[in-house]
Structures are given as structure tokens and as C-alpha cells.
N, C-alpha and C positions, 0 to 999 in steps of 0.2 A: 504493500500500500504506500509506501514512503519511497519506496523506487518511482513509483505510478505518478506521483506528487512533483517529484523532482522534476519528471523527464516531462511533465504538464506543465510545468512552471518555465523550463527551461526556451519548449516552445512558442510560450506566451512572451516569454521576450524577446523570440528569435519574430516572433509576429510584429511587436510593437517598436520593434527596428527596424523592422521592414517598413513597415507604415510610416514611422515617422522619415525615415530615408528616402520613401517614395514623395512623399507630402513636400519635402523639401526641396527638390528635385524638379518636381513638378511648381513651387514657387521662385525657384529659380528662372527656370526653363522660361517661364513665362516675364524673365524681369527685364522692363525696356533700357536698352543701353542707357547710359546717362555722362552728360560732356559736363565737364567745371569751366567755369569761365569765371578767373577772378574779378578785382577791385582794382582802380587805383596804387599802383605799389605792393599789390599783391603777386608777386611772384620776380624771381630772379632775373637779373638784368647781367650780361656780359659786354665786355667791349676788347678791344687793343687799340694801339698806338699806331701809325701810318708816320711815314715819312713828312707830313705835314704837320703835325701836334707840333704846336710851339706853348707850350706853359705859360701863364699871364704874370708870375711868381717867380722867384728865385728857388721860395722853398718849392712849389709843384715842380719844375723843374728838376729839384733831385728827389723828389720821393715820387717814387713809381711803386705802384701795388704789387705784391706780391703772386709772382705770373705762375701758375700749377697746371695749365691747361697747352696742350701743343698746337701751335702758330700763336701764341703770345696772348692766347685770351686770358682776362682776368675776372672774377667779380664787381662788376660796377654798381650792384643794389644785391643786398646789403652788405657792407661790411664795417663794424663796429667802428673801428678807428675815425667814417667819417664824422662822430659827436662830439672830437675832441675841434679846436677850430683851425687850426692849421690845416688839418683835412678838409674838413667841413669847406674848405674856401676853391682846393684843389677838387673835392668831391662835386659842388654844384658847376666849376669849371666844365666839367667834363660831361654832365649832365646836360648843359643846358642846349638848346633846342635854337634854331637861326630860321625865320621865314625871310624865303627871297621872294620878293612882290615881283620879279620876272619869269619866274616857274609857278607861281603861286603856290608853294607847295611851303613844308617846314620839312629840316634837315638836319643831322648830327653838329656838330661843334668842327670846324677842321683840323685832322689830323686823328678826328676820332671815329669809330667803327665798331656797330653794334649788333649783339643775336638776341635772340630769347633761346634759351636752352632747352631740351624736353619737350619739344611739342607735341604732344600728341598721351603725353604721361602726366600724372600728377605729381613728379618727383620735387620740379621746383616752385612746385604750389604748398606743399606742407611747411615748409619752413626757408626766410630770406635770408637765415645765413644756419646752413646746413652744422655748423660748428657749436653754436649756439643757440642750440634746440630749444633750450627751458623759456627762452628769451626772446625768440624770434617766429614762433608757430604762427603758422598762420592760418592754412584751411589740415592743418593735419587733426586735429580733433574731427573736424567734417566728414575728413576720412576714414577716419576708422569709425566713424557711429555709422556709415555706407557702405562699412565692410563688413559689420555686423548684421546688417541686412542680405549680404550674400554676393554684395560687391567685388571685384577686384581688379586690379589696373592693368591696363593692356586688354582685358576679354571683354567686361561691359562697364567699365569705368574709365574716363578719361579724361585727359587735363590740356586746356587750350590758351596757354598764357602766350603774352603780347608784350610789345613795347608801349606801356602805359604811358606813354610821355607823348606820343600819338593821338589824336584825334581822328573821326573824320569831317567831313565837307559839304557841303550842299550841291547840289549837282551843278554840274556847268562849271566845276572847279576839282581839281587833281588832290586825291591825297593819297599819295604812293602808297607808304608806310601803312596807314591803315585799308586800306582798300585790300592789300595783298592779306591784310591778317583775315579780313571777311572772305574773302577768298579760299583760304589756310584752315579755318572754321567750316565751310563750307563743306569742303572735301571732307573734313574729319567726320562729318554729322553723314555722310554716305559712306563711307567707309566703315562706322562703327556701325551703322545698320544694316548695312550687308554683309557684315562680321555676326551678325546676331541674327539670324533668318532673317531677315528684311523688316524687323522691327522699327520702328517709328523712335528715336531719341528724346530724352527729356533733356533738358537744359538747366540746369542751375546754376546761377550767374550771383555775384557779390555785386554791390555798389556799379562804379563805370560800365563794368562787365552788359549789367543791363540795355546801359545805353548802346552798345556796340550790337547787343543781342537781338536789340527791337527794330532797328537798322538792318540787319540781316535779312529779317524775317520780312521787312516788307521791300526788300529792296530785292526780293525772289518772287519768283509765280507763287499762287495761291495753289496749284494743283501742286508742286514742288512742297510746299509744305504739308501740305495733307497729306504727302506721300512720306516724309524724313521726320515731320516734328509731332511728336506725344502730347510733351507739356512743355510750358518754361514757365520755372521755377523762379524769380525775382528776389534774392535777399538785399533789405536796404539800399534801393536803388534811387538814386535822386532824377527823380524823368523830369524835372523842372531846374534841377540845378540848386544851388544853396547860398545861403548868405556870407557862412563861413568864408566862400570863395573870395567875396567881395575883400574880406582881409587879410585874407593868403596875397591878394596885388597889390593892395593899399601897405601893408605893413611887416610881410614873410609870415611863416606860420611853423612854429617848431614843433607843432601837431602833438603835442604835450612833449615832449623830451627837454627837460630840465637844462642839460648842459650846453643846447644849442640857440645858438643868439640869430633869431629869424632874421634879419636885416643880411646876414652872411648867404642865408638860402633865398632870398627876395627873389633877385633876379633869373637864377635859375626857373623858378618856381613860376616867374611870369610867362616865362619862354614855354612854357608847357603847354602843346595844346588843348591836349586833353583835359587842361585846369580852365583853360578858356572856354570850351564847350560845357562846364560847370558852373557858371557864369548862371544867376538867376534868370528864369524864363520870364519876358515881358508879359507872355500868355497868360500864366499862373500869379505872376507879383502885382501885376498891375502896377499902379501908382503908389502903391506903398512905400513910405521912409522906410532906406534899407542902412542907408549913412548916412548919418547930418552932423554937418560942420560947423564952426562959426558963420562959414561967408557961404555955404552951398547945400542943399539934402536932395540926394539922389535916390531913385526908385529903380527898378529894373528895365524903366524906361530909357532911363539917363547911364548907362552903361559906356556909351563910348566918349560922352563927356566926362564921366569918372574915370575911366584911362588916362585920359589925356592930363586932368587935374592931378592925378597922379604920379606923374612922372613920365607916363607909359603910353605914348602917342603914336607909336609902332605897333602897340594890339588893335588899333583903332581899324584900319583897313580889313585885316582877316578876320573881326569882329562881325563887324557889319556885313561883307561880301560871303563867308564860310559859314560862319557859326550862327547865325542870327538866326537867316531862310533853314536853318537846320534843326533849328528848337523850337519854332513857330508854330511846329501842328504835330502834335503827338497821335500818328495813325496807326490804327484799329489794326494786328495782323491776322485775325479771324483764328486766334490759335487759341487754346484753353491757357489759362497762366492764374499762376498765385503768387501773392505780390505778400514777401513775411517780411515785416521791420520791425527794432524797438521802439518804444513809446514811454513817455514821462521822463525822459531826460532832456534835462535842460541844455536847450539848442540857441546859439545865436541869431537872432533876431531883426535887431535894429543896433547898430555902432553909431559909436558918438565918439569924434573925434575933435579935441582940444586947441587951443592956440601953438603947441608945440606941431603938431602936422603928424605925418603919417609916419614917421621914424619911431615913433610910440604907440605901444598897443593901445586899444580904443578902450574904453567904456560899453560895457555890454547887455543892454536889455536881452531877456530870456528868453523863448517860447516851447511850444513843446514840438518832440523830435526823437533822433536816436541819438546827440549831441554834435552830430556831424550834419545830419541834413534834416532841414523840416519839415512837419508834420505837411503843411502847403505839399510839399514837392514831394513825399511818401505817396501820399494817398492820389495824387493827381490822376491816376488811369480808371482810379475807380469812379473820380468824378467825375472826369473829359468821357469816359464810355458808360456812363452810366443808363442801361436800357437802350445800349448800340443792338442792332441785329447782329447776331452769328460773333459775337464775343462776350465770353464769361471771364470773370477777372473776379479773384476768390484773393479777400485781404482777414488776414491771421498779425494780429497785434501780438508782440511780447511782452509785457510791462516791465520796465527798468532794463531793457536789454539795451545796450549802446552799440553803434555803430559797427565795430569789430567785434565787442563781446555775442553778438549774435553767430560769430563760428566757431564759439566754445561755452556759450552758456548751455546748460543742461537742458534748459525747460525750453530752449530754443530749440537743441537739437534734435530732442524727443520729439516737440513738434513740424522740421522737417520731416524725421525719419517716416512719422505718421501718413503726411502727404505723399512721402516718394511711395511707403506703401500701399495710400491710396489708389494712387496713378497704376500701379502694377496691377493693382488688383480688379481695373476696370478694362475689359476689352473695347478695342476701338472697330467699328467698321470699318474703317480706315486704313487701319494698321495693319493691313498685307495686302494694300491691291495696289 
């Protein structure tokens, strides 16, 4: 009778691992590939030196980065050293961005020369300096709560990082750099779905990542998409742009880091164009005080009079001709998307700047936000498509989640993993023809 027992028991678990093996299997089996497309500064950046680099410094001149890669590339985002200032000066050098109004296009720095590493992997999306993991992560928590779902990189997970310092352009105008990444994006989102029986991709995008994303999508056929795209997944994405930005040109932004004196990253930071397409939407700000001065208050109207008051009468042209006709009408790509941000962190608002000028950080009314972009420009898709035909747009608040903390708070992550498992769990008519 105890023999009889054993070898009944034995087989109820050789059952209930089969089941559970098959169950898994078959939730696998059915998981739609899924592409990362970070943020802003979210993922590693390489460069080298060309016969043309002339250092602007004595000191950049003789420090040269530390070269571990063969044909002379180096890490150019992130590496520690630049928060000290001697770097910091040499680091935005090298960084910053040159628009020629005769190509109309933006361009390296001369002498300098840049990759994004891993395309196609999520290798240099988990952490901006691989050395200094505890300190530097960035979607690696992401990753591994996608790999507890049953994810893994290279078969139906994949990582689509860019040269964030890109932008792109309004039509009837070139932008090399990015145009080639939508391109690069392109191909990966057919490639991962005919790696996966011909499943349709989800998209989960950070911040900027968005804006590059929703451009894609409509800047492709409609039957092209109903044929490659699932979902897209939207975290903290500014579809209007933010205020923040206005102080990032007006006065540099040390984006919290203690040791670093914004005024050293200014110009860098202006050259950026991707900072410029970040730039408040006139659509969504309207007339609102965004900066008031002694002698002037500017709204998202007055943007390229706040350039110019600023110092920065060279953003004025790519402003208006690239970037403006590019933010002006946030359209509809007929795809399913969920838009997830934090909420109740105090986000800037309206600046107030002093008799001393812009060499000084502003004075900062509040509003609410994830701290980096507000509530206005979070929620924008839900209220520009609200009761569009043939668009669902599903918004999921986090409370106290901020900007970045949304790719490692827990109750964030839980509630991605939720959605991807939603999306898995719903078949498309769609999604094999």
C-alpha cells in the first residue's frame, strides 16, 4: 500500500510538471517580441579622435580618455571623471553638436566621431558606465523584471539605442543622424518579428525614446503597422516638451549632480538637438508664463525671442524652420499605446529670473509632474485624442514615481510587467496576416 502511495504521488508530480512546463511554454510561445527604446542619455555613447580634433584647452589637449576599444574608440557617455571640472569642460567639448545653416542638418564637433554601441541588444541600455553598476543603472532593473516574464535578449527582447544628442526635422529638411536611427529601428521591428513567427512587436520607449517612436509610427503606412506593431508602451514621455528645458538654455542644468557647475555644460547642452525638440509645445502651453524677468515673460509662444534674449541666436533659425512645424500637431498613429508616468512630484513650472541674469539659477514655482516633465505634457495624447476614431491611448499614473525612478520603482515595475502581460495575453486579428 505505501509502495502504491509513493509511485501515485510520484506520478502526480511527474503530471504537474508537465503541466506546469507545458502552461509555460505555451505562455511563452505566444509572447510578442518587445524593442526598448530608451531616454534622453539613456544608453552609451562612443567616439575617437580624427586627425582634425584640435582641443579648445591646454588641459583637453593632454588628457585623452582612456582608449580599450580597437580603432581608438572610447566611452564618451558615461564616464565618471566627467563630474570632476577639468573634464566636465573637455567632456561637453567633445559632446557638443554644430548646425550648418548650409546643409541644414546638425553634426559632430571637428575632429570628432561617433557610434552607439549594441544595436540591436540591450547591453548598453542597462547600465552608462558598465564599471559602475551600483551607480549608473539605468533600464537594467527593467530588464530583469522582462526577464522574469520569460524574456531574453537577442530571441524576443531587444535594445534600440541612439545618438540622443540627435533630433529629428520637419519635413522638407534633412536630418541625417536621426533619420538613419528611424531607419535602424525600422528594420529591427521586422527582423524581431520574423524572428518570432511573424509576431507583431510591442514597443516600450523611456522619455525622448517616445518622441522618436510616435514619428516612426506615423511617418510609415498604416497597413505597415498593423502588420509589425502590437503595442507601444510610452514611459514618461514629454509629447509637448517641458519647462525644465527652458532652463537647461537659459542657465545649464546639472540635472541634480552636486559636483557639476551647469554654466560649464551650458553650451554643450544648447547645441543639443534633441534638447531643442524638448522645447515647450506652443500647442499644449499656450500663453502661459513659463519665465519672467525683470524687463520680459515669455510663454511657449515666445521661444525664439527667449533664444535670442539669451545669449542663443543660433537656435533661432533650426527652431522655427525644424523643430516648431515638428511639435505642432501630435498625430493619431491608429496603434493601441499606454502612456505610464509618475505623478505628485514637484515639477518646474514657471522660473523667475532676477537682476543678476541667466548665469544664476532661477527661482522656481512648482506644478505637478514626474519632476522632469509636466503633468500638461504627460497627459497631452490623452487629451489631443480624446474620443479620436480607431485610437485607444490607456494612461496608468504612478504616485511619487519621478522621472527615472519609474525604471526601478517596484510598484512601477509591477505595473509595467502587468500591461506587457496584458498585451500577451490578448490575441490580435492582426497579428499574422
Amino acid at each position: 500500500m505505501r509502495l502504491i502511495n509513493k509511485a501515485g504521488l510520484a506520478r502526480t508530480v511527474i503530471l504537474m510538471a508537465v503541466i506546469m512546463y507545458t502552461a509555460e511554454a505555451a505562455m511563452m510561445s505566444n509572447m510578442h517580441p518587445l524593442i526598448l527604446v530608451p531616454g534622453n542619455g539613456g544608453n552609451q555613447l562612443e567616439a575617437r579622435f580624427t586627425s582634425e580634433y584640435k582641443a579648445t584647452s591646454l588641459f583637453c589637449t593632454r588628457w585623452n580618455p582612456l582608449v580599450k576599444k580597437q580603432g581608438g574608440w572610447f566611452r564618451l557617455w558615461f564616464e565618471l571623471n566627467v563630474l570632476l571640472a577639468p573634464f566636465t569642460q573637455c567632456f561637453a567639448e567633445r559632446m557638443t553638436l554644430y548646425y550648418d545653416p548650409e546643409v541644414d542638418d546638425y553634426c559632430n564637433a571637428p575632429g570628432i566621431e561617433t557610434r552607439v554601441p549594441d544595436f540591436g541588444s540591450t547591453d548598453s541600455l542597462l547600465y552608462l558606465d558598465p564599471n559602475l553598476k551600483h551607480i549608473s543603472a539605468y533600464m537594467a532593473p527593467l530588464v530583469e523584471s522582462l526577464e522574469e516574464l520569460g524574456y531574453a535578449d537577442g530571441l524576443n527582447l531587444f535594445g534600440a539605442p541612439y545618438d540622443f544628442r540627435y533630433g529629428l526635422a520637419a519635413q522638407g529638411h534633412p536630418s541625417k543622424v536621426g533619420s538613419e536611427f528611424l531607419n535602424d529601428l525600422k528594420n529591427l521591428i521586422e527582423k524581431a518579428s520574423n524572428a518570432n513567427d511573424g509576431k507583431p512587436v510591442i514597443l516600450v520607449t523611456h522619455s525622448l525614446g517616445g518622441l522618436y517612436v510616435l514619428q516612426l509610427l506615423n511617418r510609415n503606412s498604416l497597413s505597415w503597422r498593423q502588420k509589425y506593431i502590437k503595442h507601444f508602451v510610452a514611459l514618461a514621455a514629454p509629447w509637448g516638451g517641458t519647462v525644465q528645458e527652458m532652463l537647461t538654455f537659459a542657465s545649464g542644468n546639472s540635472l541634480g549632480v552636486p559636483l557639476v557647475d551647469p554654466l560649464l555644460v551650458r553650451a554643450e547642452q544648447r547645441s543639443s538637438e534633441s534638447n531643442l525638440w524638448l522645447m515647450p509645445s506652443p500647442q499644449l502651453y499656450g500663453r502661459k508664463p513659463l519665465v519672467i524677468t525683470p524687463n520680459a515673460t515669455y510663454s511657449a509662444y515666445d521661444i525664439a525671442q527667449f533664444l535670442v534674449d539669451i545669449g542663443f541666436s543660433e537656435g533661432v533659425h533650426p527652431y522655427n524652420t525644424r523643430i516648431l512645424p515638428l511639435v505642432n500637431n501630435l498625430v493619431a498613429p491608429e496603434v493601441d499605446m499606454t502612456c505610464i508616468f509618475g505623478s505628485g512630484v514637484k515639477t518646474a513650472e514657471t522660473l523667475f529670473y532676477g537682476e543678476n541674469g541667466y548665469d544664476k539659477q532661477p527661482e522656481i514655482l512648482y506644478g505637478d509632474g514626474d519632476g522632469t516633465v509636466n503633468m500638461l505634457s504627460l497627459m497631452a495624447l490623452q487629451n489631443e485624442w480624446a474620443g479620436k476614431k480607431n485610437q485607444s491611448v490607456e494612461v496608468i499614473r504612478i504616485p511619487d514615481a519621478s522621472h527615472t525612478s519609474i525604471l526601478e520603482d517596484s510598484v512601477a515595475l509591477d505595473e509595467i510587467a502587468k500591461v506587457i502581460k496584458s498585451i500577451n495575453s490578448v490575441t490580435s486579428s492582426l497579428a499574422y496576416s
